[in-house]
N, C-alpha and C positions, 0 to 999 in steps of 0.2 A: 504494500500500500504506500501511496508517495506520501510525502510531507508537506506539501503546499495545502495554502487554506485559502479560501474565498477572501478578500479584503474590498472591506466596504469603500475604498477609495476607487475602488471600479466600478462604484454606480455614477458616479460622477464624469470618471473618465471614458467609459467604454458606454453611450446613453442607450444601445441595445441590449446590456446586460441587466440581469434579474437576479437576486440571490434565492437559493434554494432553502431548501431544510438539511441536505446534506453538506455540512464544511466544506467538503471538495470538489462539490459544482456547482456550473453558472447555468443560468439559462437566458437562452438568446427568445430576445421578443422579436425576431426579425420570423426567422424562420422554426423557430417554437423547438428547437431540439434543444439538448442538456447538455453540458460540455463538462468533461471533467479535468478541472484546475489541478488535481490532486499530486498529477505527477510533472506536470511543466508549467504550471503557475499561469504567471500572465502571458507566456511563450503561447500557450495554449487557447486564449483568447485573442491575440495576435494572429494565430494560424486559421482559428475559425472564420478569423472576420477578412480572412485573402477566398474564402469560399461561396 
C-alpha cells in the first residue's frame, strides 16, 4: 500500500478534484472516475489530468 495521502490543498489547486472517504483517493468531477493518490501523490493527478 503506498504512502501518499489526499491533501486538501488540491481542492484549490486541481478545481476538478473531489476528496473521497478513502485517504488515498481523488475523484475527478470531470469524468467521475477515482484516482488513486496512494502510491504517486500528486504525480498521479498530474497524469490523470494529461487524459
Amino acid at each position: 500500500m503506498g504512502k501518499c495521502r489526499f491533501k486538501p490543498g488540491w481542492l484549490t489547486e486541481y478545481f476538478w478534484v473531489q476528496k473521497t472517504n478513502d485517504i488515498r483517493k481523488a475523484h475527478c468531477r470531470e469524468c467521475m472516475k477515482t484516482i488513486d493518490v496512494g502510491g504517486m501523490g500528486e504525480s498521479a493527478l498530474k497524469s490523470h489530468k494529461k487524459t
